[in-house]
N, C-alpha and C positions, 0 to 999 in steps of 0.2 A: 866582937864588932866586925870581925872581918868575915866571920861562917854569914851573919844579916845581910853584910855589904853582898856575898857571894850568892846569897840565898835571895838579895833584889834583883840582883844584876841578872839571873836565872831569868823569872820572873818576865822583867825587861824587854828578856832579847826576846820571847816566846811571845810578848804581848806584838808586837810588828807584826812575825810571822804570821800570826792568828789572822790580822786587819790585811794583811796582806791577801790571803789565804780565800778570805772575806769579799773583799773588793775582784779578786777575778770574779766568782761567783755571781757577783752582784753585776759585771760587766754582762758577763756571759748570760744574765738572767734579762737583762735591759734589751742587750742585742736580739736575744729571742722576741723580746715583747714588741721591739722597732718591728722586727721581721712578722712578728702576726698583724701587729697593724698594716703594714707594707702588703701582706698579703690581703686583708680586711678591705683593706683598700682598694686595693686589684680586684677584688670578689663584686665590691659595692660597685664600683666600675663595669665589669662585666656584668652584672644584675641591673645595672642601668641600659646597660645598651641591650640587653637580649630582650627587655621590657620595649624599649625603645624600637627594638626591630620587629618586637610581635607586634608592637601595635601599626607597623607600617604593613608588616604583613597581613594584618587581621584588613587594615583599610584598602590592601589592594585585591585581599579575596574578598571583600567588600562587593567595591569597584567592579572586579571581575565576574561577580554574580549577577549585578544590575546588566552590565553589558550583555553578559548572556540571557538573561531576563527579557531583555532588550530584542536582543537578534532571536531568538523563537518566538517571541510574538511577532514580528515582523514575517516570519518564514511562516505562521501559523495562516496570518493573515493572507499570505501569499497563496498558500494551497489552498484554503476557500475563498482566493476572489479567482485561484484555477478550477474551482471545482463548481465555482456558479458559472464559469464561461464555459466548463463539458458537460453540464447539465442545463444552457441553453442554447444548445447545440442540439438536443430531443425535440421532436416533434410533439406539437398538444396532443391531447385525445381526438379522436374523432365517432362524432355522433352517427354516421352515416357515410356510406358511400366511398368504400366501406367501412365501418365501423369500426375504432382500435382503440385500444387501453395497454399499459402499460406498466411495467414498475423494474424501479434500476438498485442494486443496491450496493456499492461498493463494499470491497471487505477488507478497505483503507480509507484515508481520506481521499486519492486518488485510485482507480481501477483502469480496464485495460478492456471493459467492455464498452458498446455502444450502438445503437440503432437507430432504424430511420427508416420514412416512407412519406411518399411525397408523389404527385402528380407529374407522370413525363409530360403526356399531353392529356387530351380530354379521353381518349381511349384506353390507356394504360397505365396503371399506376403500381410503384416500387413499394417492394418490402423488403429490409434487409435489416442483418444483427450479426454484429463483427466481434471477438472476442481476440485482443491481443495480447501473447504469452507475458506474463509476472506481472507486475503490479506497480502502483508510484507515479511518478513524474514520466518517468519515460515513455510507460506502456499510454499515459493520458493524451502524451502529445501525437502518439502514431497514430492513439485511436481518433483523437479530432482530426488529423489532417486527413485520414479518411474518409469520415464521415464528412470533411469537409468536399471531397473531391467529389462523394456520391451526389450530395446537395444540390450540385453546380455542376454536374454532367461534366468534369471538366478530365475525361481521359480523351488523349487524343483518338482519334481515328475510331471510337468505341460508339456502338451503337446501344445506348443504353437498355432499351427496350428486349435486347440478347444479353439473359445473364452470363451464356458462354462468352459474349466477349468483353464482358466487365472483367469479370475474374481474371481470362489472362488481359485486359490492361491493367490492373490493380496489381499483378504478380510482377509485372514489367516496372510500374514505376514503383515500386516498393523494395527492389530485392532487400535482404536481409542482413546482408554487407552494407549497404547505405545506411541502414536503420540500427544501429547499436547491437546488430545480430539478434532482435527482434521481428517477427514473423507473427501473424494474423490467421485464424480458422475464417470463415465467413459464411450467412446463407443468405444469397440474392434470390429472391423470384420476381416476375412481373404479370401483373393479371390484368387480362383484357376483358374489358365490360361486355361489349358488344358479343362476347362465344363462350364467356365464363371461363375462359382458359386461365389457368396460372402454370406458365414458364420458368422452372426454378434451376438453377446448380450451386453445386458448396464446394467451398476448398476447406477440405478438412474439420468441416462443420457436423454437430451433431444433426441431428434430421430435426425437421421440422415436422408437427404434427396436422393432419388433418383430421379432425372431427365432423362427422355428417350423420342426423338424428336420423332413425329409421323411424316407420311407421308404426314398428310395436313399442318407440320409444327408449329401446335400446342405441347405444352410439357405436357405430362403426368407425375405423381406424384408420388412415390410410400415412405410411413414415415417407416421407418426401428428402431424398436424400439422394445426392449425386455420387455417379459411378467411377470410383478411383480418382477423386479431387484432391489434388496436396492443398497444407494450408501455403496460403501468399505468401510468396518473398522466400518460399522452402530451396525452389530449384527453379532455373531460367527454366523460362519458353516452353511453357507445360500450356496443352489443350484444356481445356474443361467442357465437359459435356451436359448440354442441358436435358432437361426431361421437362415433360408436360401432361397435366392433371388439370379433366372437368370440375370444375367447381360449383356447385348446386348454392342457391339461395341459402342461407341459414346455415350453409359450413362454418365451420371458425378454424382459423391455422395458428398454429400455435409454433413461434418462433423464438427458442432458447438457449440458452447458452450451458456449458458441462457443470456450471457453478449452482443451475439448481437443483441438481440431484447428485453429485459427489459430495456425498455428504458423511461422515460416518456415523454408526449409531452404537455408541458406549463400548467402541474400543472393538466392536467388531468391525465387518468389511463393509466400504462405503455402501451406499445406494449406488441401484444402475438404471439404466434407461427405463426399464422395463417399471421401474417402482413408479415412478414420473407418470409413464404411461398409463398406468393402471390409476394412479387416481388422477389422473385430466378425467378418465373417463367416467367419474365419480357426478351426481347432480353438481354443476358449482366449482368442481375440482378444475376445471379450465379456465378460472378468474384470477387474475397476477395477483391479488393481494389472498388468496385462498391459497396459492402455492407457497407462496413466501411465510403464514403461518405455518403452514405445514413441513418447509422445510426446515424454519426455527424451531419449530418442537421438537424432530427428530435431530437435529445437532444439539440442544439443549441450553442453548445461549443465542443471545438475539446476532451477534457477529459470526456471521459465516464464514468459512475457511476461504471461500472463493467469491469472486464479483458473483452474485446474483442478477440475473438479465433476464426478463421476461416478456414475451409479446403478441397478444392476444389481438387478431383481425377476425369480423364478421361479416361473413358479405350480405 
């Protein structure tokens, strides 16, 4: 009885240990499981707000796309209601007296060229085409308020009917420092009805072309272009020197800017004067919408590298 007694009592004392042994384990098993919930929790918590912050985020890149949807069409808006005020700033066609045609073509929404021709008095009338360096907003404003000052004679002390002394007042109240360090080429001439004279000078202007038909129907050439003119606004208190060319019945002068023949052709060296030249002299080739296909076929896309400016008078 007493080996049974010895042999429970064994037994016994082993079975606590065991429960005891048991119950850490099972503590230690709990504790983990509070702690994944605890974590579970933390996670569903942070998965809530990170939901929470993308979707505020998602609504302010939202927000922020309309607004800028917003301001470009507004800024869109803004540079074609400037580009119908520098394009009613051109002069119409004219059918006679003498005769001009036309064609302008920015190689932006704004450009940095511009022209014009208009009656001083009844004896003399203006032809000019101004082309200001780069492009955009800024080259548009310089080019209007020029064109605006030519319109309305309004240089001081400047006798318009002397394109030497347009040029240097346009160089006077232009300089380059005022203007955004922006600078102007230009070519004035003036032609007088009563002796056929046309009186021209350029600051820094390509030449202007004169065409006059001969009798065997070949066209003769004459480049009207001033001697050592800087463009405007380049350097104070520069002289400009004028020249002067008869002008017969049935000439046509051809007034244009570097934009319709720097052009390049498939990665070789642009076009020069001389290309321009040779087909004005072409049946036709001296028609501003004749130039302008032909300069887009040779660049090979309808957007030009440069403002395109063209300006066809007939006397």
């Amino acid at each position: 009885m007493q080996d049974n007694q010895a042999s429970t009592s064994t037994i016994d004392d082993e079975r606590p240990l065991a429960t005891a042994g048991s119950g850490d384990a099972m503590a230690r098993l709990l504790a983990e499981v509070e702690a994944l919930r605890a974590e579970n929790k933390d996670l569903k918590l942070l998965y809530e707000a990170t939901i929470e912050h993308g979707e505020a985020v998602e609504d302010q890149l939202a927000e922020s796309n309309m607004l800028l949807q917003r301001v470009q069409a507004r800024l869109e808006e803004e540079l074609n209601d400037a580009l119908r005020y520098v394009l009613s700033l051109l002069p119409q066609p004219r059918q006679s007296g003498p005769r001009a045609d036309w064609m302008l073509v920015p190689s932006t929404e704004l450009g940095g060229d511009s022209f014009g021709y208009h009656d001083i008095d009844a004896d003399h009338f203006a032809i000019y085409l101004l082309d200001v360096c780069g492009h955009g907003v800024g080259a548009a404003l310089l080019s209007a308020s020029v064109i605006n000052v030519l319109r309305a004679s309004a240089l001081p002390n400047a006798d318009f009917r002397d394109p030497s002394a347009v040029l240097a007042g346009l160089n006077a109240a232009f300089p380059m420092e005022k203007q955004n360090n922006m600078f102007f080429t230009i070519w004035y001439g003036v032609y007088q009805r009563s002796t056929g004279q046309l009186v021209f000078s350029s600051g820094g202007h390509p030449p202007a072309i004169l065409l006059h038909e001969m009798p065997d129907g070949s066209v003769s050439t004459d480049l009207l272009i001033g001697s050592g003119g800087m463009a405007i606004g380049a350097i104070a208190d520069l002289d400009y020197d004028a020249s002067t060319v008869l002008v017969q019945p049935g000439d046509r002068l051809l007034v244009l800017s570097d934009g319709t023949y720097e052009i390049g052709t498939d990665g070789s060296e642009p076009l020069t004067f001389q290309d321009i030249l040779d087909f004005t002299r072409k049946p036709g080739g001296d028609e501003p919408a004749a130039v302008l296909a032909w300069a887009r076929a040779i660049n090979g896309s309808e957007t030009l590298p440069d403002d395109f400016s063209f300006l066809r008078v007939e006397f």
